[in-house]
Phi, psi and omega in degrees: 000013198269172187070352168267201211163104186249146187233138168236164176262114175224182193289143189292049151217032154336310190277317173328285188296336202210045198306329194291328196304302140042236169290304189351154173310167199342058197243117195250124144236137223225103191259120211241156170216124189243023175253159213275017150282320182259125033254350140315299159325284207283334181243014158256009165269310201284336200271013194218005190254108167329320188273357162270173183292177190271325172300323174281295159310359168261310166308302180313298186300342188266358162288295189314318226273323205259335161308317207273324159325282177295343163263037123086341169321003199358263216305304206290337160315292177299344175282327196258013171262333182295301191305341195275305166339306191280341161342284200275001192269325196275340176256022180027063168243091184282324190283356178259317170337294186288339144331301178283333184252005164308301212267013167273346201273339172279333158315257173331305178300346188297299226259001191083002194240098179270000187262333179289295145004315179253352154330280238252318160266328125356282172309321181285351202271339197274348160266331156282007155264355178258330180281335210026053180303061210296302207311315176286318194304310223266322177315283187311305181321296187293327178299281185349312162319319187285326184275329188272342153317324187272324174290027165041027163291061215271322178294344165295289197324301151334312176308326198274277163004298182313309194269010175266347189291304191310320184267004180284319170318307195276283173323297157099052175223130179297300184293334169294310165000294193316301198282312201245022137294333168288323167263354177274318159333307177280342174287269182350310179273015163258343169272003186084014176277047178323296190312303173311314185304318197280349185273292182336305197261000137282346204255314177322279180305352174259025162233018183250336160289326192283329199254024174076035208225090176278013194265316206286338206296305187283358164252349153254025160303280157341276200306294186302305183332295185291276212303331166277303140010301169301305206288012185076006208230098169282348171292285205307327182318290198324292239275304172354283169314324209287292163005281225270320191292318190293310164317342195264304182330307183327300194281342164314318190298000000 
């Protein structure tokens, strides 16, 4: 045993109840605060402590950076996205490169400024494609998708959609699969492509049935009803619904 080192979690007032344990020999207790205020603290400590690398104080600020982000801070985000751009720009690190304006480009989409938003992901696809990153590719792709759905670009959309289906192969993640056999499905019908559409959202629901996901399951269920429906084709609607009825009984139980 020598050279180990057992570490446990027990209740903060350890030394109260159970001082010999405690006191005991090489016996340490350490009262810790894991909540996200004190690691939100510690890790706007870590991005400013001199004494780390610099590479290690850049991790801690892109920590900071995606804090201030998700609570909606914009500008204090985007300041610490710049310092963190010219970092990976000056250390030729394309893949945080695409990282970083991946998440200047989530900013602005956050905030409603889609043109800026599809910039700033634009600029990320070309160091994640010299890198050849599907994971980051397949990010950047479903945004883009998302911003040219809403800018009412559906036939773009459909491509990025496509092409999040394609890298899915690689990634080996179902539910973006899912999602974006599901949004490519809605792009095709605002072009008038029904038939494409409802083939989109079979294939979504025969991998949402294969792999178990019933929420994604029923909705593109609910999505073949209105597409078959267009398309005249009432058995199939019907049988959906019978579907769509047996999912709810389930989920009742």
């Amino acid at each position: 045993m020598a050279g180990v080192r057992l570490i446990f979690r027990d209740e903060c007032d350890t030394a109260g109840y159970a001082p010999k344990l405690a006191g005991a020999a090489r016996v340490r207790v350490l009262n810790i605060d894991l909540g996200p205020a004190a690691i939100e603290a510690s890790t706007r400590e870590d991005a400013e402590d001199p004494e780390l690398t610099e590479e290690e104080r850049m991790q801690a600020l892109l920590s900071v950076a995606l804090l201030d982000s998700a609570h909606g801070r914009n500008g204090e985000a985007i300041g610490k996205y710049n310092q963190l751009l010219a970092y990976y720009q000056r250390t030729e690190n394309l893949l945080m490169q695409a990282f970083v304006m991946n998440a200047f480009g989530d900013v602005f989409h956050r905030g409603g400024d889609l043109e800026q938003a599809q910039h700033w992901y634009e600029c990320a696809v070309t160091p994640a494609a010299t890198v050849k990153n599907p994971l980051m590719l397949a990010t950047i792709s479903k945004n883009l998708g998302d911003v040219s759905y809403k800018t009412g670009e559906y036939k773009q959309a459909e491509e990025y959609y496509d092409g999040v289906d394609k890298l899915s192969a690689v990634t080996l993640d179902p539910g973006s699969k899912i999602r974006a056999l599901e949004w490519r499905g809605l792009s095709q019908e605002q072009q008038g492509k029904h038939d494409c559409a409802v083939q989109s959202w079979e294939a979504a629901a025969v991998l949402s049935r294969k792999m178990e996901i019933p929420p994604l399951l029923k909705e593109n269920l609910d999505l073949l009803v209105r597409g078959y429906n267009r398309l005249g084709f009432a058995d199939k609607s019907s049988s959906v619904q019978a579907e769509l009825k047996s999912l709810e009984m389930e989920a009742a139980r």
